[in-house]
OpenMM code with the backbone's topology and positions (N, CA, C; nanometers):
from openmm import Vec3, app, unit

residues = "UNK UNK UNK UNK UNK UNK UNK UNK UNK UNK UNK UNK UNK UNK UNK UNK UNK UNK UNK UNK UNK UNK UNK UNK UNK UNK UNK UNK UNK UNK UNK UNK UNK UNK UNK UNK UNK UNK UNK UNK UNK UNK UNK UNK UNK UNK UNK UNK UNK UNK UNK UNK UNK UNK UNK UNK UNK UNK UNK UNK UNK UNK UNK UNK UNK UNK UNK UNK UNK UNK UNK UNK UNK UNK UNK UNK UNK UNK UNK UNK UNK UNK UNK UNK UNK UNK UNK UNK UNK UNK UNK UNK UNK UNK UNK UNK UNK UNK UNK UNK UNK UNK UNK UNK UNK UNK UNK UNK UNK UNK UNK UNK UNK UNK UNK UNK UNK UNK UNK UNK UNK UNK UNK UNK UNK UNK UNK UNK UNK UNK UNK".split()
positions = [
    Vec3(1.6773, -2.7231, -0.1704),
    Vec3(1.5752, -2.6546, -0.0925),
    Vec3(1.5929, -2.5031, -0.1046),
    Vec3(1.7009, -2.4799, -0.1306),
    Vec3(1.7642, -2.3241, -0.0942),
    Vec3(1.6745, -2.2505, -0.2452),
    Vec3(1.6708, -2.2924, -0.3719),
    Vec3(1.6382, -2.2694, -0.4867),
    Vec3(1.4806, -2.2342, -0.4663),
    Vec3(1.4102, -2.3380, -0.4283),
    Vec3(1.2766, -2.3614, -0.4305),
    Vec3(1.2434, -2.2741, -0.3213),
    Vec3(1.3090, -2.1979, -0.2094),
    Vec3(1.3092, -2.1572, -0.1293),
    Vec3(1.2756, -1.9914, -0.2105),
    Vec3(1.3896, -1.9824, -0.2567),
    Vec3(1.4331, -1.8957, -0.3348),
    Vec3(1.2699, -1.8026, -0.4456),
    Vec3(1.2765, -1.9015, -0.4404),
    Vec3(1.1380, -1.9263, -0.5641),
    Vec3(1.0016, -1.8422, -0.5492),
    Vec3(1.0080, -1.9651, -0.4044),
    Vec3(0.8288, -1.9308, -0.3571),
    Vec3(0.8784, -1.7911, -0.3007),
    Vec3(0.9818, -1.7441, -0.2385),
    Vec3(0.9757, -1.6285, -0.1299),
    Vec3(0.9136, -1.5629, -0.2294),
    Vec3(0.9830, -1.5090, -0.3961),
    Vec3(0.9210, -1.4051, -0.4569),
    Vec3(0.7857, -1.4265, -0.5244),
    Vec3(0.7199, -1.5349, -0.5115),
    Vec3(0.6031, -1.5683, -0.5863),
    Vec3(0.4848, -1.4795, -0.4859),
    Vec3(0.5116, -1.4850, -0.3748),
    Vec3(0.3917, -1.4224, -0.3130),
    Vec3(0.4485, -1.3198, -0.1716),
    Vec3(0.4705, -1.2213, -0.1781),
    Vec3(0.5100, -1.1713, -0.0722),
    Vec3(0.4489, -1.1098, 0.0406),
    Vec3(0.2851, -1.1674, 0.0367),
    Vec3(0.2437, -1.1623, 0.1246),
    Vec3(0.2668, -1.2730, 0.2500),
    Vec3(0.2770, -1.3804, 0.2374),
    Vec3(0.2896, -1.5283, 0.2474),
    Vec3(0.4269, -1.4830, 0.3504),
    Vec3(0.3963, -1.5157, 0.4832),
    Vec3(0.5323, -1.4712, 0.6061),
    Vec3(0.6090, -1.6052, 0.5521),
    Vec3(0.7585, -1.5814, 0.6192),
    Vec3(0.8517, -1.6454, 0.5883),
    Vec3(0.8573, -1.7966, 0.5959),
    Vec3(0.8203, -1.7825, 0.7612),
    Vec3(0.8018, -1.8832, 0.8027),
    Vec3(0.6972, -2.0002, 0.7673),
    Vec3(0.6070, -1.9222, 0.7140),
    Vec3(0.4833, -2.0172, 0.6324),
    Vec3(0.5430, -2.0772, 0.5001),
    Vec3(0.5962, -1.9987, 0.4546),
    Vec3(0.6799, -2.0448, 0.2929),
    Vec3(0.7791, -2.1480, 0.3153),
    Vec3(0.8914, -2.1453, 0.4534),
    Vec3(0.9444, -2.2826, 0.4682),
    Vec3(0.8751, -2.3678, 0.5135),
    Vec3(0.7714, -2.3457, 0.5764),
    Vec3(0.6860, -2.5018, 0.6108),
    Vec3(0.6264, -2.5353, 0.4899),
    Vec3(0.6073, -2.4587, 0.3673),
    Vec3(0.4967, -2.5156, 0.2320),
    Vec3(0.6216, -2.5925, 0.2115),
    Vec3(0.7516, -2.5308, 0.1685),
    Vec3(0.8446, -2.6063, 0.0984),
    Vec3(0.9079, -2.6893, 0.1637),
    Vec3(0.9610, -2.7079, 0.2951),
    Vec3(0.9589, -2.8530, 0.3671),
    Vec3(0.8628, -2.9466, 0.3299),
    Vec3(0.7071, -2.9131, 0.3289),
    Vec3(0.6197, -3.0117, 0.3001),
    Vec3(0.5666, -3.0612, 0.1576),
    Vec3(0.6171, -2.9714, 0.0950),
    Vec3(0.6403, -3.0210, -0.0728),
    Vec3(0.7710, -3.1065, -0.1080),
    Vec3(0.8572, -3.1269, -0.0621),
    Vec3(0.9893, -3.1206, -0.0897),
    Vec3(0.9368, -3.3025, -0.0092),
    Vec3(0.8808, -3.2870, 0.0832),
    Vec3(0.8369, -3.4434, 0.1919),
    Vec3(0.7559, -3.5322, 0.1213),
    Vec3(0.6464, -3.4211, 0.1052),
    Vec3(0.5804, -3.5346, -0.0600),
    Vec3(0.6100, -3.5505, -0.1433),
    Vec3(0.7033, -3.4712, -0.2112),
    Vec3(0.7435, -3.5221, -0.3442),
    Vec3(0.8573, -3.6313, -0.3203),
    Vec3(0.9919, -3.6285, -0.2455),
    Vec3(1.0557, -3.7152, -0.2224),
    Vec3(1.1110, -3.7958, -0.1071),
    Vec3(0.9362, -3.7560, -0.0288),
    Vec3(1.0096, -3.8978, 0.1176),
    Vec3(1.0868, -3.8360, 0.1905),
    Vec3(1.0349, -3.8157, 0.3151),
    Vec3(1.1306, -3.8215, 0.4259),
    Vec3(1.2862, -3.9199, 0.4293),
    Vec3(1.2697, -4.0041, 0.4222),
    Vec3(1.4132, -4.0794, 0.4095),
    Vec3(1.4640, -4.0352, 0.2753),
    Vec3(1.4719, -3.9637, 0.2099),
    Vec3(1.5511, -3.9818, 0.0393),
    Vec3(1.6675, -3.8809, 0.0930),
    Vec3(1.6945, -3.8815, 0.2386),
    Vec3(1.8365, -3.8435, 0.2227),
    Vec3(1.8844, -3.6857, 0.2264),
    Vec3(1.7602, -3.6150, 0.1991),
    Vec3(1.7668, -3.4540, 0.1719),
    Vec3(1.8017, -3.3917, 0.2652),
    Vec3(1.8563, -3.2784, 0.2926),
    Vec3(1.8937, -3.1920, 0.3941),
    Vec3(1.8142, -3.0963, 0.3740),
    Vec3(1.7048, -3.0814, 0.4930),
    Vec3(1.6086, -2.9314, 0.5007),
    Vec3(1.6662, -2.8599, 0.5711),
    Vec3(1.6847, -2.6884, 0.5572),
    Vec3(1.7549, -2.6148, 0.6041),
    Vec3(1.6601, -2.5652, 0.7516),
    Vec3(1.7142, -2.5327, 0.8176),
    Vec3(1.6834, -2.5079, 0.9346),
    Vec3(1.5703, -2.4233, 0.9349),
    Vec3(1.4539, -2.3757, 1.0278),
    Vec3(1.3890, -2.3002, 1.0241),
    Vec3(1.4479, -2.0818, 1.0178),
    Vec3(1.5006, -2.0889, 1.1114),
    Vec3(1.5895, -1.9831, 1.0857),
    Vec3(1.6758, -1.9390, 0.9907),
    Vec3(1.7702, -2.0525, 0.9309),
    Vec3(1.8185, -1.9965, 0.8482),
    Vec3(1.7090, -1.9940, 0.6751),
    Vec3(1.6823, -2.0660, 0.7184),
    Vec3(1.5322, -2.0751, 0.5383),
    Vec3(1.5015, -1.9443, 0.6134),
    Vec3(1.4686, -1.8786, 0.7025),
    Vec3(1.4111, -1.7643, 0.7256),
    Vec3(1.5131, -1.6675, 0.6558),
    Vec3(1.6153, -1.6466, 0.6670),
    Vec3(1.7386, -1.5401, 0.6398),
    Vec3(1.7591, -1.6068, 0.4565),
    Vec3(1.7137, -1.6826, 0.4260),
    Vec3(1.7622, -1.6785, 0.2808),
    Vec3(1.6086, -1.5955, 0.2145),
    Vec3(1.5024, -1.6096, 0.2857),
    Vec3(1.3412, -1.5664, 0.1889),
    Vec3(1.3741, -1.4104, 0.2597),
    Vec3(1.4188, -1.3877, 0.3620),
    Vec3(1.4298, -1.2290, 0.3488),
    Vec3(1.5532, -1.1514, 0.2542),
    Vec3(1.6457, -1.2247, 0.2589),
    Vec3(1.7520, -1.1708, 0.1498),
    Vec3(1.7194, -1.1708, 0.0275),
    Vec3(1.6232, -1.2937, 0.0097),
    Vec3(1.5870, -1.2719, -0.1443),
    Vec3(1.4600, -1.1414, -0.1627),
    Vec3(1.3930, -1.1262, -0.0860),
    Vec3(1.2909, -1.0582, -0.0791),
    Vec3(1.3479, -0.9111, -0.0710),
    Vec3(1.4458, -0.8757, 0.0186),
    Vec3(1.5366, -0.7255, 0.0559),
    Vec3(1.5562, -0.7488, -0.0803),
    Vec3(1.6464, -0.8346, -0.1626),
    Vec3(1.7218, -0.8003, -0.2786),
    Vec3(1.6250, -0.7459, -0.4185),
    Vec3(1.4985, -0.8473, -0.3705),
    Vec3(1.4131, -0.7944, -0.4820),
    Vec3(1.3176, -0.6559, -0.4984),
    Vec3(1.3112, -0.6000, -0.3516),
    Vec3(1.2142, -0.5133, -0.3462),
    Vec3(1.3333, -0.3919, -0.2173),
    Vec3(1.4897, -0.4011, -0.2772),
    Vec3(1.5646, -0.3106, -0.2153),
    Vec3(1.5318, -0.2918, -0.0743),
    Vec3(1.4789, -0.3872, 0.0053),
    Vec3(1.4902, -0.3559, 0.1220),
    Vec3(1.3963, -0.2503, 0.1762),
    Vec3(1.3040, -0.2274, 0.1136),
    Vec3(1.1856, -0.1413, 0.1316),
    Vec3(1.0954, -0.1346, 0.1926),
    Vec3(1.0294, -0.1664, 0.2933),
    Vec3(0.8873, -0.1658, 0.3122),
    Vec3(0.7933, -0.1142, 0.2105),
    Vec3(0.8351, 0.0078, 0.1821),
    Vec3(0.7425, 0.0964, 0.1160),
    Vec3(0.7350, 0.0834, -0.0267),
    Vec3(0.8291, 0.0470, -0.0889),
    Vec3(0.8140, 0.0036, -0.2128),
    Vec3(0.7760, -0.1924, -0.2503),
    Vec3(0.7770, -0.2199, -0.1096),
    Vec3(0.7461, -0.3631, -0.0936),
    Vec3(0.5775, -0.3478, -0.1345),
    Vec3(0.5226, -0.2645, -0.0532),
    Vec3(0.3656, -0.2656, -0.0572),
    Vec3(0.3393, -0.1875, -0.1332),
    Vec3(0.3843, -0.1278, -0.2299),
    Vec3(0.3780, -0.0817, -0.4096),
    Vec3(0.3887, -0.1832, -0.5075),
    Vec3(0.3993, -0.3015, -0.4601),
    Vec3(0.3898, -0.3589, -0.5566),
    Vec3(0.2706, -0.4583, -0.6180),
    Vec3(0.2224, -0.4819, -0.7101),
    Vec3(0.0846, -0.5272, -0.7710),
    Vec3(0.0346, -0.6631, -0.6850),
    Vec3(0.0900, -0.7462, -0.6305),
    Vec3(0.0985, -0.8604, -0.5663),
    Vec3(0.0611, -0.7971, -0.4512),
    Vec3(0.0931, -0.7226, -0.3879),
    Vec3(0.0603, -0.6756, -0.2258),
    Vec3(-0.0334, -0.6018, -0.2227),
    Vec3(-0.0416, -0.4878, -0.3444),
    Vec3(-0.1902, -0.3560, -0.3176),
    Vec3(-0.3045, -0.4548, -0.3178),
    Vec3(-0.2932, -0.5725, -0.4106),
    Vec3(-0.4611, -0.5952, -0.4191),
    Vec3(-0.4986, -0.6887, -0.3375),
    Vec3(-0.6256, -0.6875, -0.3087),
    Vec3(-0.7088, -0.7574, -0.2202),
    Vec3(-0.6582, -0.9238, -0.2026),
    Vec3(-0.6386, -0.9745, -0.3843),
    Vec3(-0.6154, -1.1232, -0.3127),
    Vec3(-0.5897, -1.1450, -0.4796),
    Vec3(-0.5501, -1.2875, -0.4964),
    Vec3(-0.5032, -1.3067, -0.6541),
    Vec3(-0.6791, -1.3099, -0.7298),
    Vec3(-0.8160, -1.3214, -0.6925),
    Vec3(-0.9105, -1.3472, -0.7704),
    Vec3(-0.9646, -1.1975, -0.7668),
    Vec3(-0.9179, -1.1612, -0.6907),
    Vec3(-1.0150, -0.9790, -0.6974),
    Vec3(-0.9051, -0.8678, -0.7236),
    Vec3(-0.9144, -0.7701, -0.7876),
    Vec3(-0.8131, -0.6576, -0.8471),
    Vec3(-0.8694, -0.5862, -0.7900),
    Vec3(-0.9136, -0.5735, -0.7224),
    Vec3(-0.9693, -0.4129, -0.6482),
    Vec3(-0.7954, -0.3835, -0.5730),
    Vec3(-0.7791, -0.2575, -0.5366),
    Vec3(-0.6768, -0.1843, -0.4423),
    Vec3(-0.6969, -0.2239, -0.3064),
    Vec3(-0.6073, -0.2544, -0.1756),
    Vec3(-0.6142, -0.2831, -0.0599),
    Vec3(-0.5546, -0.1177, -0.0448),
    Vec3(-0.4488, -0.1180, -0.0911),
    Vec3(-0.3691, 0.0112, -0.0566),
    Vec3(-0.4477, 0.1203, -0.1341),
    Vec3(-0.4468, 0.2198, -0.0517),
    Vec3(-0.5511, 0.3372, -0.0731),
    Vec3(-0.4274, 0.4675, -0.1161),
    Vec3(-0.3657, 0.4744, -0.0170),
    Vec3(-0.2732, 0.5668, -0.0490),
    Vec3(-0.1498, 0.5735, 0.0399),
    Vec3(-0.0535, 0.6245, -0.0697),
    Vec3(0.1034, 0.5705, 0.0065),
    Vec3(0.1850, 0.7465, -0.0303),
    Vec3(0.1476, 0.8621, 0.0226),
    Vec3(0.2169, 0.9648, 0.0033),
    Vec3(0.3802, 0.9691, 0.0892),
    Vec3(0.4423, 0.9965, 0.0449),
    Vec3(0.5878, 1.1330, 0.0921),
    Vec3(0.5725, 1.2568, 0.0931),
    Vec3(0.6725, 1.3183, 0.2079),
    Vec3(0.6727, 1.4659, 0.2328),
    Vec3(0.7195, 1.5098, 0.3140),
    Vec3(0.8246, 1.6080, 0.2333),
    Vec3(0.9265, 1.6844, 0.3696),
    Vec3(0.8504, 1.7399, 0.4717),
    Vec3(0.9347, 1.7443, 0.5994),
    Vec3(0.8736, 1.8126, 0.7084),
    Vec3(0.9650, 1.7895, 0.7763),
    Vec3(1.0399, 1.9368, 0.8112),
    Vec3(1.1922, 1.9581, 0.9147),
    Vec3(1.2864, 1.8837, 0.8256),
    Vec3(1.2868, 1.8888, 0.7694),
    Vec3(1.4483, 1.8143, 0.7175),
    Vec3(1.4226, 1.6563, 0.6662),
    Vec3(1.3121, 1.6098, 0.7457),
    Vec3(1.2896, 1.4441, 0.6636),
    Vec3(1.2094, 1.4371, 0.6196),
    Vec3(1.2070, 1.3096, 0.5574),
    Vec3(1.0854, 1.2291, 0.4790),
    Vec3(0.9616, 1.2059, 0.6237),
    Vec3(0.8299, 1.2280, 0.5756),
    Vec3(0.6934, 1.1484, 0.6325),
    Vec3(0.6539, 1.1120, 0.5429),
    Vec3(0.5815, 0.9883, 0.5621),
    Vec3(0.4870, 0.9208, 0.5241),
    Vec3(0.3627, 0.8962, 0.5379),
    Vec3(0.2838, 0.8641, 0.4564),
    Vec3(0.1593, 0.8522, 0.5229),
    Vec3(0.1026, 0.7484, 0.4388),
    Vec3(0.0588, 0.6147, 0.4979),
    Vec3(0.0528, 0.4777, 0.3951),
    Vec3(-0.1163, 0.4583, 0.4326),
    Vec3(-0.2271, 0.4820, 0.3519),
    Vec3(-0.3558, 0.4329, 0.3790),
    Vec3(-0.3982, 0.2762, 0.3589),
    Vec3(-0.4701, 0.2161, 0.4386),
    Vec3(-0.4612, 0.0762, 0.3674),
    Vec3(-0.6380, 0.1098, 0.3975),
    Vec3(-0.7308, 0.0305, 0.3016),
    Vec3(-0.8719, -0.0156, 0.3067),
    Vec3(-0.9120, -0.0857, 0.2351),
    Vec3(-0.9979, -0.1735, 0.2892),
    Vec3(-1.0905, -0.2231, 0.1584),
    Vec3(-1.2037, -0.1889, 0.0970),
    Vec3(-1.1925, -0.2138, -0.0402),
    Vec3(-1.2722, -0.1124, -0.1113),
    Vec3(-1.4620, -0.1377, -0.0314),
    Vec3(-1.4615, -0.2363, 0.0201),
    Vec3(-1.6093, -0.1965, 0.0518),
    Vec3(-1.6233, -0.1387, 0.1393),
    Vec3(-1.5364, -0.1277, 0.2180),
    Vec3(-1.5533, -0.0479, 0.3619),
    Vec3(-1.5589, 0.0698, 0.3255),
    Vec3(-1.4203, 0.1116, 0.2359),
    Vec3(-1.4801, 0.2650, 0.1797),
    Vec3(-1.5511, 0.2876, 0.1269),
    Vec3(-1.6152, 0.2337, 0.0451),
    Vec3(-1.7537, 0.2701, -0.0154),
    Vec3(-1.8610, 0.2577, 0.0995),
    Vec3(-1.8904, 0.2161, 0.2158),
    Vec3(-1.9546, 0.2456, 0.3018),
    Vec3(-1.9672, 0.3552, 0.3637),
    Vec3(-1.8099, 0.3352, 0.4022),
    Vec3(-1.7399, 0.4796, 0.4758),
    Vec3(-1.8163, 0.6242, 0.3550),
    Vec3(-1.8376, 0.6117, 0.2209),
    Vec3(-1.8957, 0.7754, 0.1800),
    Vec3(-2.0162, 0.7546, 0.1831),
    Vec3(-2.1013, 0.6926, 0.1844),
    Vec3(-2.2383, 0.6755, 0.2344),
    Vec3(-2.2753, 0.7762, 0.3216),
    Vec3(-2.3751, 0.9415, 0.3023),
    Vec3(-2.4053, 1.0178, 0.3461),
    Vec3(-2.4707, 0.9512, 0.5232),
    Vec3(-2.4678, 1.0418, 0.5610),
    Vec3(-2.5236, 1.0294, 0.7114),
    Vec3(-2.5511, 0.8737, 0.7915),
    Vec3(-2.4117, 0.8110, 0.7547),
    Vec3(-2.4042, 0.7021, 0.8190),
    Vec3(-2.3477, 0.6757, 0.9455),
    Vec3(-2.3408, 0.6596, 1.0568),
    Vec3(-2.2595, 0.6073, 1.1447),
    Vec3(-2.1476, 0.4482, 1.1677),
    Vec3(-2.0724, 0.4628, 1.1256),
    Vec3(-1.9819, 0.3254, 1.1141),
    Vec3(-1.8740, 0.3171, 1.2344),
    Vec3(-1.8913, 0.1997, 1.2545),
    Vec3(-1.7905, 0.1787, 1.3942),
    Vec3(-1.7024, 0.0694, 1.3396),
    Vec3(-1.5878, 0.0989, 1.3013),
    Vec3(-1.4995, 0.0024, 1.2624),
    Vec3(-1.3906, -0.0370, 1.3759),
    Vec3(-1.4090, -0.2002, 1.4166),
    Vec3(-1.3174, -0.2314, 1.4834),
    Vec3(-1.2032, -0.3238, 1.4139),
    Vec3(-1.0449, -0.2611, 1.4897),
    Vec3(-0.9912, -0.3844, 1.4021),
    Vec3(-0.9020, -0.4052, 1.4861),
    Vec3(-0.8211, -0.5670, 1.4639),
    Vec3(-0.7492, -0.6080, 1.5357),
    Vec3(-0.6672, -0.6722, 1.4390),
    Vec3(-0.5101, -0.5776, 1.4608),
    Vec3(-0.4009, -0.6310, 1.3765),
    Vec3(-0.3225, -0.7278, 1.4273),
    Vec3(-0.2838, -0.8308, 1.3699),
    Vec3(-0.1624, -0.9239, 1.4601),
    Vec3(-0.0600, -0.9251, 1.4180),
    Vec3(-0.0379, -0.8761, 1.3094),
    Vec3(0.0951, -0.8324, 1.2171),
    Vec3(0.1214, -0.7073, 1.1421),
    Vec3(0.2341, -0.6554, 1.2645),
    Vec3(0.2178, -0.5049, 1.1850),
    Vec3(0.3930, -0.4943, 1.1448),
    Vec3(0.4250, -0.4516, 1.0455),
    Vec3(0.5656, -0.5124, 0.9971),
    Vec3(0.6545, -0.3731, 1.0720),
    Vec3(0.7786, -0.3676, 1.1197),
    Vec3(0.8615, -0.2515, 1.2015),
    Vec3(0.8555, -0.1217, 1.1490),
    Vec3(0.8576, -0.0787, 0.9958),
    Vec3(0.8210, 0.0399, 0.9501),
    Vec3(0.6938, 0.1071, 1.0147),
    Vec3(0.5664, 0.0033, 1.0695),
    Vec3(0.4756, 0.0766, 1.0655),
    Vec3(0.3860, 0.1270, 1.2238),
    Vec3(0.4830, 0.0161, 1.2783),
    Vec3(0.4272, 0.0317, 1.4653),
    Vec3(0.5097, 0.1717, 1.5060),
] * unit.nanometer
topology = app.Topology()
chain = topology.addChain("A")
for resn in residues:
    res = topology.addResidue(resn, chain)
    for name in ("N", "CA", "C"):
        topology.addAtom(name, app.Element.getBySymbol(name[0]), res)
């Protein structure tokens, strides 16, 4: 389980942790039966092996997590950009950031001369770098 675990974490890193051990518990059930004896790893700890693999692959980043081609775009059938813009920049002694996220139709609405747009949104997952 730990392998296949291993697997899916980097195949899609949008896909939360916890969703990736329930695919692979439930692949692992159809393919060989609840009774065949297998040991599924706990929910928590399958959680701590898809983030270690994930820290290890993308250094523990947020920011270079959502630089990567799998996360900027919209979805695997559309290549448009989600991520708009991801700048750095000193100010007092540290790093700021400033990470844009949109979708491309909204911005293309959004330059539409003398429009009024009221965008509401409601996030339910905002990862600790960014609250």
């Amino acid at each position: 389980m730990r392998q296949l675990l291993e697997l899916r974490s980097l195949g899609d890193l949008r896909v939360l942790p916890g969703r990736v051990w329930r695919d692979v518990k439930d692949e692992m059930i159809r393919e060989y039966g609840e009774r065949s004896g297998l040991r599924f790893l706990p929910k928590q700890e399958a959680i701590g092996v898809i983030r270690r693999c994930r820290d290890a692959a993308t250094g523990a980043d947020a920011f270079r997590a959502i630089e990567t081609e799998q996360v900027r775009r919209i979805s695997d059938d559309d290549e448009r950009e989600f991520l708009q813009m991801n700048l750095a920049y000193p100010m007092e002694g540290k790093f700021r950031r400033i990470v844009g996220f949109g979708h491309p139709d909204l911005i293309r609405l959004m330059k539409y001369p003398g429009i009024t747009l009221f965008v509401d949104a409601t996030l339910s997952v905002t990862p600790k770098p960014f609250t």
